[in-house]
N, C-alpha and C positions, 0 to 999 in steps of 0.2 A: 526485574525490570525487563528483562530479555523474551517473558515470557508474552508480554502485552506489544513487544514493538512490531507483531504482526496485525493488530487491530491498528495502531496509531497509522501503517502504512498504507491499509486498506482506504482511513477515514482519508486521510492526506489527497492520497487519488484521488477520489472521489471532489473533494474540494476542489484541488486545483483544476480539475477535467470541467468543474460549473463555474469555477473563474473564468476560464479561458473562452470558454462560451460564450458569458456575459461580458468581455472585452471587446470582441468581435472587430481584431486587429488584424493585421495582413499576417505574422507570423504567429501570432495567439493559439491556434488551433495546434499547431505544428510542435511548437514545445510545447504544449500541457498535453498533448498524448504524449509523447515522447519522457516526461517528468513520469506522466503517469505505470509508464510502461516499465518505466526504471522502479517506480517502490512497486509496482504488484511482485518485481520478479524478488526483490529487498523480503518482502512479504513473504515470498512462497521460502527464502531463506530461512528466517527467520521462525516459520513452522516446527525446528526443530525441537527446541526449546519450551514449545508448549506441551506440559508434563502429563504423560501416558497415564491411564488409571490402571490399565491391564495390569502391568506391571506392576504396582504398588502392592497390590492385593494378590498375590501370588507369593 
């Protein structure tokens, strides 16, 4: 499961960053980059766990 929650964190971004857009509230803008900035970096964490081929095959 660990290995997909860098895709689920990508998509999530992404969502929220065209919510926040299409709210177009006073502080909308402000927390959905801010949400967004938090799963990219969740995201770049979460890279680890997606499984090397190099390795395998050696």
């Amino acid at each position: 499961m660990k290995r997909y929650l860098t895709a689920i964190f990508i998509g999530l971004s992404g969502v929220i960053i065209f919510v926040g857009i299409k709210l177009d509230l006073y502080w909308s803008g402000i927390v959905s980059w801010g949400l967004a900035i938090v799963l990219l970096l969740l995201a770049a964490y979460y890279t680890k766990y997606i499984p090397n081929d190099k390795k395998e095959k050696e």
